[in-house]
C-alpha positions in Angstrom: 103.4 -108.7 -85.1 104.4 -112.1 -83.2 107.5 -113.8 -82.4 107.0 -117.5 -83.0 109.3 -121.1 -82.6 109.5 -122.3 -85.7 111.5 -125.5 -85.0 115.3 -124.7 -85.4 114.1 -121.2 -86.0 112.3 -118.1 -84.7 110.1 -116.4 -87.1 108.5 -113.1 -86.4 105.7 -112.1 -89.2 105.3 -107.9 -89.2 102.2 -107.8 -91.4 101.8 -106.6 -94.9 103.7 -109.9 -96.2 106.8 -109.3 -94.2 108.4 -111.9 -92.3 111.7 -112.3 -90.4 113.5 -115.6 -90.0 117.2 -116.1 -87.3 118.5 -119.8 -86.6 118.9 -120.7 -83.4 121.8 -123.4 -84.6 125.0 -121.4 -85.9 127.1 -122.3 -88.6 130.4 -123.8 -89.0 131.6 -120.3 -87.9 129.3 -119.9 -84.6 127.4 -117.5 -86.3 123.5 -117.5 -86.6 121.9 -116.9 -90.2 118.4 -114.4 -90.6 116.9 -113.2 -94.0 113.8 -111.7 -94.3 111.1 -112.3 -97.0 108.1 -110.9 -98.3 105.3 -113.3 -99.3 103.4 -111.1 -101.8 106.5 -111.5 -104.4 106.8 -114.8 -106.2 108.4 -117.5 -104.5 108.3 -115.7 -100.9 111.5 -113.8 -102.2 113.9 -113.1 -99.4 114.8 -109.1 -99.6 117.5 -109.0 -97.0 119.5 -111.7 -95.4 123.2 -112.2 -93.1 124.8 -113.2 -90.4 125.0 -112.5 -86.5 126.9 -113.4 -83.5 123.8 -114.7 -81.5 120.4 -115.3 -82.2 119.1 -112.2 -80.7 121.4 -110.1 -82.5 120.2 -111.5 -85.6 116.5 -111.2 -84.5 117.1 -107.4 -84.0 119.1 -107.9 -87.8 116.1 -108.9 -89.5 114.0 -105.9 -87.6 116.3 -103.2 -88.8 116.0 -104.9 -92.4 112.2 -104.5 -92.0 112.3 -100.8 -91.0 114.7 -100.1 -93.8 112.1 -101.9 -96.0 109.4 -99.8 -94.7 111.1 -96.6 -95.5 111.6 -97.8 -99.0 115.6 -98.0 -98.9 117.0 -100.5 -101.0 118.2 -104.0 -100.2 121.0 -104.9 -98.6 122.9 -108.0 -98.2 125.9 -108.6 -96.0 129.5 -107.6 -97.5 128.1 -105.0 -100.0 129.6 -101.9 -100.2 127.1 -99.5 -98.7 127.7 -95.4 -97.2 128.9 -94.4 -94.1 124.9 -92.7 -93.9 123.6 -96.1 -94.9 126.0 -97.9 -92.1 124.7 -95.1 -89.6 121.1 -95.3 -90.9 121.4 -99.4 -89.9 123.0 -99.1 -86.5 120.5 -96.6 -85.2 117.9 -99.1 -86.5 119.2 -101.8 -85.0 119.7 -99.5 -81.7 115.6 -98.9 -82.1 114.6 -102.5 -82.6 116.3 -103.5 -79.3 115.6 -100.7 -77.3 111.9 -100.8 -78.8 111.5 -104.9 -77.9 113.2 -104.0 -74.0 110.4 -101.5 -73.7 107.7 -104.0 -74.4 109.7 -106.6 -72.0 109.7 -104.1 -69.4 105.6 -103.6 -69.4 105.2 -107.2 -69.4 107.4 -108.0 -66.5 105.8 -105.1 -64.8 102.5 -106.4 -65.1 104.4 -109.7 -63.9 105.3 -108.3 -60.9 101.6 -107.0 -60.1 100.8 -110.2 -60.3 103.0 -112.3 -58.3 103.0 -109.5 -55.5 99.1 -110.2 -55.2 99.6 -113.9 -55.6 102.6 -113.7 -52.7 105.5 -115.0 -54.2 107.6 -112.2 -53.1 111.0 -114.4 -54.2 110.3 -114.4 -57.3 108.6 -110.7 -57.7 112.4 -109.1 -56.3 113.9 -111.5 -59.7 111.1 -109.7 -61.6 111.8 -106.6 -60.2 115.4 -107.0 -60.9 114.5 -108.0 -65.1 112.4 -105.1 -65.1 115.4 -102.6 -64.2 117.8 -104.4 -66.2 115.6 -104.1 -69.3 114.9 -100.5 -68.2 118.8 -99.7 -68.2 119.7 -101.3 -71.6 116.5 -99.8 -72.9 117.9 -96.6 -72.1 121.3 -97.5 -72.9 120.4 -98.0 -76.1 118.3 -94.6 -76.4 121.7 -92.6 -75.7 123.5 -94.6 -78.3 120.5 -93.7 -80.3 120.8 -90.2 -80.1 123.9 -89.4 -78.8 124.7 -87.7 -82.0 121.2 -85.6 -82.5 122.2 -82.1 -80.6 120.3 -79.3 -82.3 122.4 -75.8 -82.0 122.2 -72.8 -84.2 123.6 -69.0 -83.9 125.7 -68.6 -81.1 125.0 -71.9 -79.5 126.5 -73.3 -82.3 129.4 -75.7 -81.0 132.6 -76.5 -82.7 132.9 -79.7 -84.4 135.3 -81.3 -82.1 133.1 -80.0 -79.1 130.1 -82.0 -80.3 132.1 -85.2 -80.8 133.6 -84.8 -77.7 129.6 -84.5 -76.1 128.9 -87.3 -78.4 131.7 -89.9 -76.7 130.8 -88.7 -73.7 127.1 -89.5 -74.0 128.6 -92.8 -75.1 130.7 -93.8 -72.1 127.5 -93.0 -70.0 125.7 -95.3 -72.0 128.4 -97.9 -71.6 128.1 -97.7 -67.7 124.0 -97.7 -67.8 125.0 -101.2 -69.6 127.6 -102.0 -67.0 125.0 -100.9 -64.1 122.5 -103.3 -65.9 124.7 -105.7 -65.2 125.5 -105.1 -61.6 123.4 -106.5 -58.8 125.2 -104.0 -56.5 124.0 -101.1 -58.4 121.5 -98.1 -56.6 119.4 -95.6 -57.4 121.7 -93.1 -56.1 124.3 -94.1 -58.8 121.6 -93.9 -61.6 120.8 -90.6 -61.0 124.6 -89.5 -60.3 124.9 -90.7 -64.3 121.7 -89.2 -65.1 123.0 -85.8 -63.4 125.7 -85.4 -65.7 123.6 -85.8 -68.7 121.6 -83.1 -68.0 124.3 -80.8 -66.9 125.3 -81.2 -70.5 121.9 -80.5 -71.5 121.1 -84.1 -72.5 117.9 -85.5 -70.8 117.5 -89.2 -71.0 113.8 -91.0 -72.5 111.0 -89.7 -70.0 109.8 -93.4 -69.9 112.5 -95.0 -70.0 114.4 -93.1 -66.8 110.8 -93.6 -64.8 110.9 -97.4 -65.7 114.4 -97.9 -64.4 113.6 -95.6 -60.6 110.6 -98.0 -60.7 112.6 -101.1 -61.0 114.8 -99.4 -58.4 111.6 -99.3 -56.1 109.9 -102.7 -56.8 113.4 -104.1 -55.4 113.2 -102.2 -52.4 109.7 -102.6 -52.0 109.6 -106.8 -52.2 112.9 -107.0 -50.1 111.5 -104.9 -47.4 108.6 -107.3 -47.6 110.3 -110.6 -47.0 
């Protein structure tokens, strides 16, 4: 699976005929067209298709139309009335695409930083470092959207209904501020693991990988600053 420039146009090709097409020009609208086709059916038909408010969103459109193809669920196209399961079904794919391609960002750019650290460009290793715990923090961000809603409780563990959507928004709101911390050049350690506290006092624990990515971004910052 590749993502390729095409032109006007990214095109990513998945394997077993699949391939997904966004345009980097919008419309009249300032929106930015995808579909995705499969090549073994006559004429390259195009299964899925829509429109986005940027190009990656529609990238991470036509990967969530792949997945849904994978699993066999039926076409979709945008404006068709479809079920509040098929609308949740969608988002958490869409939620897995991104945070999937921000964990493959955050290998590279660690591998990256290896590499310019040995070369001795400390300058741009601490940006590098930086990317790496801003992909590691939306990654995770993304995770907790993910499965904010996925609590398993049975007997007298059970919890009410409005107790686990209370736990749900408030999974939520700690996902907004990883996105918000992200975003922050200001941001510590100290404050990742405050937020990361009070998941687990709720008895939600973050991605393994994911939460060791983003202290290792943490410390790759550190580590080329104190070198300069």
């Amino acid at each position: 699976m590749g993502l390729h420039g095409v032109g006007p146009n990214w095109v990513r090709f998945f394997g077993d005929g699949l391939s997904g097409t966004a345009f980097e020009d919008s419309n009249a609208e300032g929106r930015f067209a995808w579909y995705v086709a499969d090549s073994t059916r006559q004429g390259m038909k195009t299964f899925r298709h829509g429109l986005a408010h940027s190009v990656d969103e529609a990238k991470l459109a036509a990967d969530a139309a792949v997945l849904d193809r994978k699993r066999g669920r039926a076409a979709a196209v945008e404006g068709e009335q479809t079920s509040s399961t098929d609308r949740n079904r969608r988002r958490v794919d869409r939620l897995l695409a991104s945070e999937t391609l921000a964990r493959g960002l955050v290998d590279d750019l660690t591998n990256f930083h290896k590499e310019l650290v040995t070369a001795g460009d400390l300058k741009t290793a601490d940006r590098v470092a930086a990317s790496i715990r801003r992909a590691a923090l939306g990654a995770l961000a993304d995770y907790m959207r993910r499965t904010a809603a996925f609590r398993v409780r049975s007997g007298a563990n059970m919890a009410s209904p409005e107790s686990m959507k209370a736990e749900e928004e408030f999974v939520l709101d700690i996902a907004d501020q990883l996105d918000q911390m992200a975003d922050d050049p200001q941001a510590t350690e100290q404050l990742f693991e405050a937020l990361t506290d009070k998941l687990r006092q709720l008895g939600v624990f973050p991605d393994g990988d994911l939460n060791s990515a983003v202290v290792n971004g943490f410390f790759l910052e550190s580590l080329t600053k104190s070198s300069e």
